[in-house]
N, C-alpha and C positions, 0 to 999 in steps of 0.2 A: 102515315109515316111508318116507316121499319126503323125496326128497335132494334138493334142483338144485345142479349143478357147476356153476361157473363155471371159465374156463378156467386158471386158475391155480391148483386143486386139482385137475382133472380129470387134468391132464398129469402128474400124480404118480404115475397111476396104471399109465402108462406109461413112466417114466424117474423112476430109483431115485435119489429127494433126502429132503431134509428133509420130513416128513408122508407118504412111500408107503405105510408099513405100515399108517397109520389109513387114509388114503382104498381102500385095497385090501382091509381088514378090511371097509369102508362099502360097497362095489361090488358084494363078494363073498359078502356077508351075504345069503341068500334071501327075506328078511322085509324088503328095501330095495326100494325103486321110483327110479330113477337116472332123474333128468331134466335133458336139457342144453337150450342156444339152438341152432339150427340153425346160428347165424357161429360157436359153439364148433369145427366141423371147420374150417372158416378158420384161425381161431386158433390151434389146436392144431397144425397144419402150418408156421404160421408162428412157432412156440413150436421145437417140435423143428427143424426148418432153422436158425432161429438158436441153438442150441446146438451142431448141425454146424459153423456157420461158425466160431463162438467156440473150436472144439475141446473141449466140453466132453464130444461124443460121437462115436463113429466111424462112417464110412458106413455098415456091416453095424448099430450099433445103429440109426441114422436109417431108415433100410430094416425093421427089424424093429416100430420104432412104427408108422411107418407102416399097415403089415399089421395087426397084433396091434392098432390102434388101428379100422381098416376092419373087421375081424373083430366086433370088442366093440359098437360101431355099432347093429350090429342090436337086445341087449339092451335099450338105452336108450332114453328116452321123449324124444321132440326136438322141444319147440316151436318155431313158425314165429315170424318178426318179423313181424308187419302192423301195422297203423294202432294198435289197441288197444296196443300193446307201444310201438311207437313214441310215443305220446302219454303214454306212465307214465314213459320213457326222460326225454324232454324236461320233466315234472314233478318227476321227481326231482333232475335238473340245476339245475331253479328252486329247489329245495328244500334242496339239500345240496352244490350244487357251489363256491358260495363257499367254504364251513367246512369240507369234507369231499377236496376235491379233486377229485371224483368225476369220469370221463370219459367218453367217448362209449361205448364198449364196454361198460365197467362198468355205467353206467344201463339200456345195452339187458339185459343178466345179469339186473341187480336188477328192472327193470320186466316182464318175462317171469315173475320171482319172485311178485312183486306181485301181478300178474292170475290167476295161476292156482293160486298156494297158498292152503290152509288153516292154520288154526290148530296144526296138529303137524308141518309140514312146517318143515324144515332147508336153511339158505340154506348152501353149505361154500363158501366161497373163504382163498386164501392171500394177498390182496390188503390190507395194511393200511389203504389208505383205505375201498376197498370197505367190508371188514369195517365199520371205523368209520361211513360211511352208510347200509349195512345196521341195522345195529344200532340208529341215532339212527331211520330207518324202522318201528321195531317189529320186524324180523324177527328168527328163532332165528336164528344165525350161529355157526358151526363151521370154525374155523382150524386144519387139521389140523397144520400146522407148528407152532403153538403147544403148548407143555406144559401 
């Protein structure tokens, strides 16, 4: 099955919260194709720093994402932002950002979604709005934090 993370399920997979065990069973699964946006390693850096800062984690864990995060890298399938991505980004903003909340980040995740999935492919974010303009989008969407 293909997956696309977005950054708020991806980071689960690296620092142990609510949804690790799903998104870890999904990653770790061999018959999975794991595909992220290329700003996901942005994001992801700028996820765990702010969790150092807030103390929710300690240097040697921030250091250990890090790695353990550069390492996994390789696995994963990493689509580029261009024009195509960018102009699904800014559609879907027209489309869902009033009712939905939907923001600049999010749109680029879901428009990267958009253009390059099929019909069995799984949208996983932890983002409640997301989720919900995902969703109103037509796409499968998987809330690992969710029961």
């Amino acid at each position: 099955m293909n997956l696309f993370f977005d950054t708020s399920a991806l980071v689960k997979f690296f620092h142990n919260e609510d949804g690790t065990d799903k998104v870890t069973d999904l990653i770790e699964n061999s018959d999975n194709e794991v595909w992220i946006l290329d700003i996901a390693k942005l994001e992801f850096r700028s996820a765990v720093f702010r969790r150092f800062r807030n103390g929710e984690i300690e240097k040697e864990e921030l250091n250990t994402a890090l790695r353990f995060f550069s390492e996994q890298l390789i696995s994963f399938n990493v689509e580029s932002i261009g024009p195509g991505v960018l102009k699904e980004a800014e559609n879907l903003l027209d489309d869902y950002g009033m009712d939905f909340g939907l923001r600049t980040l999010d749109a680029l995740h879901l428009g990267a979604f958009q253009l390059i999935s099929e019909k069995d492919w799984v949208f996983i974010t932890s983002d409640k709005n997301l989720t919900e303009a995902a969703k109103a989008s037509g796409a499968k969407v998987l809330d690992p934090a969710s029961s």
